[in-house]
C-alpha positions as CSV (number, residue, x, y, z in Angstrom):
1,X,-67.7,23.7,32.5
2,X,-64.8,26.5,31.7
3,X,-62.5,23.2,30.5
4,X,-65.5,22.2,28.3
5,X,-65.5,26.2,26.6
6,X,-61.7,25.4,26.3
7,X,-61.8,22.7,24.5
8,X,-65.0,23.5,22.2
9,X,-62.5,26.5,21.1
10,X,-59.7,24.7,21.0
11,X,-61.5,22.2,18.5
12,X,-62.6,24.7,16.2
13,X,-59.0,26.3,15.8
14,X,-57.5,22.5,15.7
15,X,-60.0,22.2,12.2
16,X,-58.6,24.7,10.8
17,X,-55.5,24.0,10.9
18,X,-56.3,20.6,9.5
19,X,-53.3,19.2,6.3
20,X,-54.8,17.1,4.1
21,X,-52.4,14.5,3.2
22,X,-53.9,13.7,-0.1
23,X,-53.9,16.9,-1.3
24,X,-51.1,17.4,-4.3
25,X,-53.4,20.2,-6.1
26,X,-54.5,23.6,-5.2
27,X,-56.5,26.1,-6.3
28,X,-57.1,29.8,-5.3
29,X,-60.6,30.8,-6.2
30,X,-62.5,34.4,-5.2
31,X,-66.2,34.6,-4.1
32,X,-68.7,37.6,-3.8
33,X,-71.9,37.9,-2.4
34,X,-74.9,40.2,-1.7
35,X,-77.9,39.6,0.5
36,X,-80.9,41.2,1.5
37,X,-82.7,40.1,4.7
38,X,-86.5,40.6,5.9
39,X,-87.6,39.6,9.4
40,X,-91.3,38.4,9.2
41,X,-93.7,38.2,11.7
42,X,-94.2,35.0,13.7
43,X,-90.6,34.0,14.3
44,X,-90.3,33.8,10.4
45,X,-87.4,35.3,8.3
46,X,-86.8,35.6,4.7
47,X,-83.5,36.1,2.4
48,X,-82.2,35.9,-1.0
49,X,-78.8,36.0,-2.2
50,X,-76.7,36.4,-5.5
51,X,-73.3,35.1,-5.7
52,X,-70.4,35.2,-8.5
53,X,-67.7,32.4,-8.0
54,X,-64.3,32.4,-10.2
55,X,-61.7,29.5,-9.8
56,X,-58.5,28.3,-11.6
57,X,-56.4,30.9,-9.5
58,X,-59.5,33.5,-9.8
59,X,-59.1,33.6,-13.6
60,X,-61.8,31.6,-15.1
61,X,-65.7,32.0,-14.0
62,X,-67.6,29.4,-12.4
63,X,-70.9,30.2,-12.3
64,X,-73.4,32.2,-10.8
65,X,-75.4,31.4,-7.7
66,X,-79.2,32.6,-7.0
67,X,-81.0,31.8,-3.6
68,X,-83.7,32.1,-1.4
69,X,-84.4,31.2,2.5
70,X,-87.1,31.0,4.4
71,X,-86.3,30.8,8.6
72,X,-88.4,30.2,11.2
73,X,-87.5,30.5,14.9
74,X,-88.8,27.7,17.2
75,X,-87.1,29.0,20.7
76,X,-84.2,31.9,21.4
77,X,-81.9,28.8,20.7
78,X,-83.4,26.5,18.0
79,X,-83.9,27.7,14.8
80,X,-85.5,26.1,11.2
81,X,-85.0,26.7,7.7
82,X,-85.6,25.9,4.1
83,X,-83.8,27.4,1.0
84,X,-83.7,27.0,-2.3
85,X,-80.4,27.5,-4.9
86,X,-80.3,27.9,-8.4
87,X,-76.5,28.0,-10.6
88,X,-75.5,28.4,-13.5
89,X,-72.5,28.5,-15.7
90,X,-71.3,28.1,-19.1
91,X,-71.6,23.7,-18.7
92,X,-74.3,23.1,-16.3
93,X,-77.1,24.8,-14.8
94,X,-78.7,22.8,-11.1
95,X,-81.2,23.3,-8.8
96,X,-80.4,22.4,-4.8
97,X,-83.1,22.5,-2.4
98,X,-82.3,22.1,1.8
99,X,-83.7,21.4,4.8
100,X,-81.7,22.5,8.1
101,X,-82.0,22.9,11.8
102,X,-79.9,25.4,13.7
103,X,-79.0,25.9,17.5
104,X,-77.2,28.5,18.8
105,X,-76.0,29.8,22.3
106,X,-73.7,32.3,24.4
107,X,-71.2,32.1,27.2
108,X,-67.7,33.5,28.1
109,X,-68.4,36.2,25.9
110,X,-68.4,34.0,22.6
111,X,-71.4,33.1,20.4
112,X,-71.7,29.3,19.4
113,X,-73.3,27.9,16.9
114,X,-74.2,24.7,15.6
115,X,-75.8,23.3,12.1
116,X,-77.3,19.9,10.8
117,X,-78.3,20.4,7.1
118,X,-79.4,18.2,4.4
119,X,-79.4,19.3,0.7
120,X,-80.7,17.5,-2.7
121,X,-79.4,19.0,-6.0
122,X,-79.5,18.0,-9.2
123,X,-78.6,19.1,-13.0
124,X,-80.9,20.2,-15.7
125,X,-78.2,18.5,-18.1
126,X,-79.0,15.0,-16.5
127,X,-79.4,12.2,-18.4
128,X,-79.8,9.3,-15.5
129,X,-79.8,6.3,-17.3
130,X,-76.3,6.9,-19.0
131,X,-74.9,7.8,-15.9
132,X,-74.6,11.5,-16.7
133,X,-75.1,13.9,-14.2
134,X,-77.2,12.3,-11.4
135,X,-78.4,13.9,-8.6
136,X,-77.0,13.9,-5.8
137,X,-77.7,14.2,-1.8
138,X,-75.2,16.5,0.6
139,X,-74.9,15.9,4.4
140,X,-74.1,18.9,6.2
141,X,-72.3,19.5,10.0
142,X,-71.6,23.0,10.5
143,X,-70.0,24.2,13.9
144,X,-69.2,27.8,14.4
145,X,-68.0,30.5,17.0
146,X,-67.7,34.6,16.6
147,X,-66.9,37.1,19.4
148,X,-67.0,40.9,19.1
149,X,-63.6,42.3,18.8
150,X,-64.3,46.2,19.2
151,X,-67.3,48.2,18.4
152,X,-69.2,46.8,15.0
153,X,-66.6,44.6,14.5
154,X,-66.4,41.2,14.7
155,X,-64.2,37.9,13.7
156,X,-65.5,34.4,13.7
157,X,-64.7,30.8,12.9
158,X,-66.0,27.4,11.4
159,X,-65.5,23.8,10.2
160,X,-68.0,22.2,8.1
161,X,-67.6,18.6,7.1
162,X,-69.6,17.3,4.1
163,X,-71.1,14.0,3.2
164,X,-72.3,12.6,-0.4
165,X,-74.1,10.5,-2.0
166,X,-74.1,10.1,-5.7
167,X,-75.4,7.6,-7.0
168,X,-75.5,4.6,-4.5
169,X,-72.0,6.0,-3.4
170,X,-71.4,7.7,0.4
171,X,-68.5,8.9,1.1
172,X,-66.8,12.3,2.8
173,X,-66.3,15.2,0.4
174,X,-64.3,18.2,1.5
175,X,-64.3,19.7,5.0
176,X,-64.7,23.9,4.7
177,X,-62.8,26.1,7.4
178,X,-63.8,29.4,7.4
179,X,-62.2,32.6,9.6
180,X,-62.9,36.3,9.2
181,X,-64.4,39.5,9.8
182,X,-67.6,41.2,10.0
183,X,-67.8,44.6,10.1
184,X,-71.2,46.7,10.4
185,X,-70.3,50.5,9.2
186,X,-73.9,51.5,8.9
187,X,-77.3,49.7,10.9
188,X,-78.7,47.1,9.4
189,X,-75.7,46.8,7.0
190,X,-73.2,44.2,7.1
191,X,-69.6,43.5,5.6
192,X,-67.9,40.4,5.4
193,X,-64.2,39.5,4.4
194,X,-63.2,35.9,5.2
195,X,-60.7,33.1,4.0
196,X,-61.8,29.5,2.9
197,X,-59.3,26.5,3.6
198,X,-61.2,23.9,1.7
199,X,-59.2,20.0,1.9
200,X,-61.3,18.1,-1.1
201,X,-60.6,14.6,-0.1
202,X,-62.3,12.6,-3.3
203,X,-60.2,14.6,-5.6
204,X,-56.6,15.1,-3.8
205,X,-57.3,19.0,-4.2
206,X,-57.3,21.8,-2.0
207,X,-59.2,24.5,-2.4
208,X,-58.2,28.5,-0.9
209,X,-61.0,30.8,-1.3
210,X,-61.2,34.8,-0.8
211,X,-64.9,35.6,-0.3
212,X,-66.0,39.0,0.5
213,X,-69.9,39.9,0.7
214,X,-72.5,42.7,1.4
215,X,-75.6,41.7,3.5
216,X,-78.7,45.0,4.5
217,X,-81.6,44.1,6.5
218,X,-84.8,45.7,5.2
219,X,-87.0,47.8,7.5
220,X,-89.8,46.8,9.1
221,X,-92.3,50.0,8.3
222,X,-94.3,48.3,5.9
223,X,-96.2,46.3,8.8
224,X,-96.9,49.0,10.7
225,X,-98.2,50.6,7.9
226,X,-100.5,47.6,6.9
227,X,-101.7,47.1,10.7
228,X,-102.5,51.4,10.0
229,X,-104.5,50.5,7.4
230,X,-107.3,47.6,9.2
């Protein structure tokens, strides 16, 4: 069992360190975010998110990203969840709606996690029948580990492959390594700094990606108040 732990960990550094051989491009972009979080009665969860994304060496905007999730907690280790993305920029504006099915466990100290996701997006400037813009279906594997370093702080890692189809076309897209830091100053309040190292294999690119975010989780009060009230 302690070999397996090694060599789970040993994986997820191994990803990360992944060359793309086909890359001859790169591109530095930066990425912010803030999120608010409500936990919901009945194992449910809601959250919404807004997030600003500039590329061409953090330059040049990309667009702007609006979504919502709704969570729902089957066991302590299984976990549901639906969400719903709208983006926009200056060329396109899309809608992407997911469906996803989380597991999660601890041992050694370390927190694992595991995702299995599928997404449909598509543009409002499609026009199907020429060919432009069609929509398009992601496949999502997402494997993850954190561990707390000192008190409110803690660093974590993950690889996430990702599968397309456009149009009758499959075929692997990018894989997304992800390491950094999460640090809670305040309860309830989270800050995030982490480092992207994105391989784009249909497009010889490579994508590095500076993303730093804010997350609060709202109280609680309001359904004690309610409860009060019957």
């Amino acid at each position: 069992m302690q070999a397996m732990k090694i060599k789970f960990f040993i994986f997820i550094v191994a990803c990360l360190m992944i060359e793309s051989a086909q890359a001859q491009t790169s591109d530095f972009q930066l990425w912010n975010a803030i999120e608010l979080r409500q936990d919901l009665r009945k194992g449910f969860d809601v959250s919404m998110q807004f997030q600003s994304r500039f590329d061409n060496n953090a330059s040049q905007f990309r667009g702007s990203y609006m979504s919502s999730t709704l969570g729902y907690s089957l066991s302590k280790i299984v976990s549901l969840d639906a969400d719903i993305r709208y983006s926009s920029s200056s060329s396109w504006d899309r809608l992407r709606y997911g469906i996803g099915i989380n597991a999660q466990g601890k041992t050694a100290g370390f927190n694992l996690s595991a995702k299995l996701k599928y997404q449909y997006q598509h543009f409002l400037q499609r026009v199907p029948e020429f060919g432009i813009n069609p929509p398009i279906h992601n496949f999502r594997i997402k494997f993850g580990v954190d561990r707390k370093i000192v008190k409110k702080l803690k660093a974590f890692l993950s690889v996430e492959p990702l599968y397309r189809q456009k149009s009758t076309t499959l075929y692997f897209k990018r894989i997304r390594n992800t390491i950094g830091l999460q640090w809670s100053p305040i309860k309830k309040t989270t800050l995030e700094a982490s480092y992207i190292y994105q391989p784009q294999w249909n497009s010889r690119k490579t994508i590095h990606v500076m993303q730093f975010s804010i997350s609060h989780d709202l109280p609680k009060k309001w359904y004690r108040k309610k409860e009060t009230n019957k």
